[in-house]
N, C-alpha and C positions, 0 to 999 in steps of 0.2 A: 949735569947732562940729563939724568931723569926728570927734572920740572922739565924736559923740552917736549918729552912725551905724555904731560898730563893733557889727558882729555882727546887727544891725537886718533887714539884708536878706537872705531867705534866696538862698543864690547861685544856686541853680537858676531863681528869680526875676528876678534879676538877666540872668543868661545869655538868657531869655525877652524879658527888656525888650529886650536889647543887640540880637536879633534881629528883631525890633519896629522899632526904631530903625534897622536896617540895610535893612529892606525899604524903610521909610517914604523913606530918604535915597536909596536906588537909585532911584526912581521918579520923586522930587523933580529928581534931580542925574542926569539921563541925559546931559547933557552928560563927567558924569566913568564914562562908561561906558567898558569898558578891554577888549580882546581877548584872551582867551584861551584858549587852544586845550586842548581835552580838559578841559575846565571842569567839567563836569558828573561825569566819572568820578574824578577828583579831590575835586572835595566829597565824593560819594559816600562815597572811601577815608578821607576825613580824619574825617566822621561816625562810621561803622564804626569805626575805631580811636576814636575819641574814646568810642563803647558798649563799647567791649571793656574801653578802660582803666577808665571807670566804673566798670562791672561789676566789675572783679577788686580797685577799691578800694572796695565795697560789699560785696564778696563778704570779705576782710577782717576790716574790723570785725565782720562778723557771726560768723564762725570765732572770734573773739575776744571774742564777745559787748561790743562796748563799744558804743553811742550813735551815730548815723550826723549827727545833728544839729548842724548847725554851728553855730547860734546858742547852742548851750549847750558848749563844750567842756572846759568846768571838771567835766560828769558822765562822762567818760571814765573807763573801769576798767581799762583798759589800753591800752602802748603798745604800735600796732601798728608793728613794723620787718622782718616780712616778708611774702614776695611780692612785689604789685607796689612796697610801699612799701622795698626796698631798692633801688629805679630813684629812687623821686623821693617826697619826704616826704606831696605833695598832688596823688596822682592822681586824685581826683576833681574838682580844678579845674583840669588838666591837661587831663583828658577834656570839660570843659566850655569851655574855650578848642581843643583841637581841632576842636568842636560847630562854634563861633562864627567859625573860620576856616572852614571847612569851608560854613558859610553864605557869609562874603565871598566865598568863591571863587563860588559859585553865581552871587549877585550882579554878580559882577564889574564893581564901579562902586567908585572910588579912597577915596569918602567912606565909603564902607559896610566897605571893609578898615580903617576906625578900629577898628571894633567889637570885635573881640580884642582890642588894645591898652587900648582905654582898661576892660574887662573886666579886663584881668591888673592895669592899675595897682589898681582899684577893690580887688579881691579879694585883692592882696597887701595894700594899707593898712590896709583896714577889718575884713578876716576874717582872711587869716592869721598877722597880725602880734601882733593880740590872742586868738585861737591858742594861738601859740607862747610868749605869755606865758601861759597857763593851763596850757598843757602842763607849761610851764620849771616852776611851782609847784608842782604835781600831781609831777611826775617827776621834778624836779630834776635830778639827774649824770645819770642816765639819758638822757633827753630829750637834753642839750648832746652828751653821746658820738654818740646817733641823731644830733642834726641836724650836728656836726662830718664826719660820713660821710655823709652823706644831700642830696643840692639840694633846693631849697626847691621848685625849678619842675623842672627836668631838667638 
């Protein structure tokens, strides 16, 4: 049943929902509300960075002209390995699990720090695992030397 949702959910959708779901549970579950100090400039930073790294892995593919579209990554024309992607293979879901932390912390309730986590699992199983097999076909040696140097997350 899970291969029926690879690639199905655009992530940025997904990150939308996660944060959705984290408001809803902070509000719900004030009980697991948690103290922390400098809260707010902390998300702030985690946000910010999480637009930067986007940005410079949008900014990427498009110098490289290939498909920014996740749900299709078999029309990729090329691989991107550098920039920010000699840091880490998938800074754009990098920068959207920053987003999503960056939420929890605002939040600051124990239920609602799920949300990143069950995000990164979501996004490694579903997206970039079928991915990296479209890629591995597409680029073959290529691709395995990138990802043999490269983390998947950081």
């Amino acid at each position: 049943m899970m291969d029926r949702l690879e690639l199905k959910v655009p992530p940025v959708a997904l990150a939308l929902a996660c944060v959705a779901a984290m408001w809803a549970v902070a509000r719900w579950l004030p009980a697991l509300d948690v103290e922390l100090p400098l809260r707010r400039m902390i998300s702030v930073v985690l946000v910010a960075l999480g637009v930067a790294v986007g940005l410079a892995g949008v900014a990427a593919f498009r110098r490289n002209r290939t498909t920014v579209d996740p749900t299709r990554p078999g029309r990729a024309s090329a691989l991107v390995a550098t920039g920010i992607y000699r840091l880490t293979r998938n800074p754009m879901y990098v920068a959207l699990a920053l987003g999503l932390t960056g939420a929890a912390t605002w939040f600051a309730n124990l239920a609602a720090m799920l949300g990143p986590a069950l995000f990164i699992a979501w996004i490694t199983r579903l997206q970039i695992v079928p991915e990296e097999r479209a890629l591995r076909a597409k680029f073959g040696a290529e691709y395995d030397r990138y990802a043999s140097r490269v983390k998947r997350w950081l």
